[in-house]
C-alpha positions in Angstrom: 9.3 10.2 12.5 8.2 8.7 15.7 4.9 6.5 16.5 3.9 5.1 19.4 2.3 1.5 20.5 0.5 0.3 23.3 -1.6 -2.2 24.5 -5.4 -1.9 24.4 -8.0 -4.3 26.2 -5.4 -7.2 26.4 -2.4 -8.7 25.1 -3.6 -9.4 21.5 -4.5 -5.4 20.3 -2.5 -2.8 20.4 -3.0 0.7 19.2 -0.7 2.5 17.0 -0.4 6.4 17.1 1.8 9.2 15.1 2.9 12.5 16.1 -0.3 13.6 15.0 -2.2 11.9 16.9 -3.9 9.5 14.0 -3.9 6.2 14.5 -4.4 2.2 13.6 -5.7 -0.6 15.9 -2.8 -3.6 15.1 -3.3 -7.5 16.7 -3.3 -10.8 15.4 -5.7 -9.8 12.2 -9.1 -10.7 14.7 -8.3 -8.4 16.9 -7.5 -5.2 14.5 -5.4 -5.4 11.9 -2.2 -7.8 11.3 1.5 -6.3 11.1 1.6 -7.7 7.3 -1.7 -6.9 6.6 -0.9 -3.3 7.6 2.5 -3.4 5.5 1.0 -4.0 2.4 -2.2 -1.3 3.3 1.1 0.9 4.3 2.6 -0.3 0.3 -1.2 0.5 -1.6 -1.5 3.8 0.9 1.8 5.1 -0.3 1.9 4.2 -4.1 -1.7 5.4 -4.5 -0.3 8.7 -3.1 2.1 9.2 -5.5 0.1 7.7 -8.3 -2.6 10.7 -7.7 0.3 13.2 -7.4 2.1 11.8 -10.5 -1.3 11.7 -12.6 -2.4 15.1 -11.7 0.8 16.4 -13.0 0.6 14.5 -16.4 -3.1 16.6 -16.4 -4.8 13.2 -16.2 -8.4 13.4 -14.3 -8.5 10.9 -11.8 -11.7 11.0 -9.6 -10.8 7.4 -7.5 -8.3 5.2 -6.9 -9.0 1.6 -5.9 -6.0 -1.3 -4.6 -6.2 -4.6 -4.4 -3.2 -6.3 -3.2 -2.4 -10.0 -3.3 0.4 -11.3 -1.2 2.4 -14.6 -0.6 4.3 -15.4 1.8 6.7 -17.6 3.1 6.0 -21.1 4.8 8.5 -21.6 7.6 9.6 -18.4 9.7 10.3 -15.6 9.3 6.9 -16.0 7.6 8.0 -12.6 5.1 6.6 -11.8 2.0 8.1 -13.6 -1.8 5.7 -12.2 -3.5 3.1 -8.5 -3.8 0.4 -7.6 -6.8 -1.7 -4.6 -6.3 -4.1 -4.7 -8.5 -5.3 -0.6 -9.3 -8.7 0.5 -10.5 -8.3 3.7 -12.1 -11.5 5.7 -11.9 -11.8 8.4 -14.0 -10.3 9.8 -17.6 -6.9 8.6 -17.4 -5.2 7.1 -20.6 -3.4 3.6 -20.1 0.3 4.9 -21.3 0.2 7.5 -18.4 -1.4 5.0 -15.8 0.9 2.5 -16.1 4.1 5.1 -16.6 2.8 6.3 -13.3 2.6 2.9 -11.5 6.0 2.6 -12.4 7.6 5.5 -10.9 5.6 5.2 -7.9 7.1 1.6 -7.2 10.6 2.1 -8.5 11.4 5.5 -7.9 8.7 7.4 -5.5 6.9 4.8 -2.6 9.1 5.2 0.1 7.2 1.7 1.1 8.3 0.0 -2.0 11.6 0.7 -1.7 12.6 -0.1 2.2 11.3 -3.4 1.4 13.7 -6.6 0.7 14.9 -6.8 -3.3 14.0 -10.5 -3.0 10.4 -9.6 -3.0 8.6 -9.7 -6.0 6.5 -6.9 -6.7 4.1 -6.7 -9.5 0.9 -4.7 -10.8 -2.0 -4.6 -12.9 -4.3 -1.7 -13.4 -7.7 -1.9 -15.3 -9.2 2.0 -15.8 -13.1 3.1 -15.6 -14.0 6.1 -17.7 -16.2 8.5 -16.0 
């Protein structure tokens, strides 16, 4: 995996490429988005992935995923995060045994983002579903 960074317009924005070409606009959350705002997009991003791929295979019909996350962090630096929630809204018919099951084994077995982040962090979730 390789991505690339460079400046863009001045010192405070910088955009952020893959291999692929795709890419994010970073800075200092005015200009684009924050290095820990984008972690904890990067954290929803990948458990929602694997909550789709998990609830498609328990034949559960899921027509949108929502995240909400709520972070704290710490107050002298390194400013890193003590606490994450992501808050799911399930759309779609999806029983509340298999959403949650799912949740699970997205954050403690499948998010790649989950799991390369410090043990000392706190990570927690709540999902509320909307039949449709």
């Amino acid at each position: 995996m390789k991505i690339t960074l460079h400046t863009a317009q001045n010192l405070e924005r910088f955009i952020c490429t893959n291999a692929n070409n795709n890419g994010i606009i970073l800075g200092n959350g005015k200009e684009g988005v924050s290095p820990m705002e984008g972690l904890l997009m990067s954290l929803a991003g990948c458990s929602t992935i694997d909550m789709i791929m998990i609830l498609k295979k328990m034949r559960q019909e899921v027509k949108d995923i929502k995240v909400e996350v709520k972070a704290k962090r710490k107050d002298n630096d390194p400013r890193s995060f003590t606490k994450i929630k992501l808050c799911y809204t399930i759309i779609g018919k999806v029983k509340s045994k298999k959403a949650q099951e799912a949740i699970d084994l997205s954050l403690e077995k499948y998010c790649s983002v989950a799991l390369s982040l410090d043990k000392s962090i706190k990570i927690g979730s709540s999902f509320t579903i909307i039949k449709n």
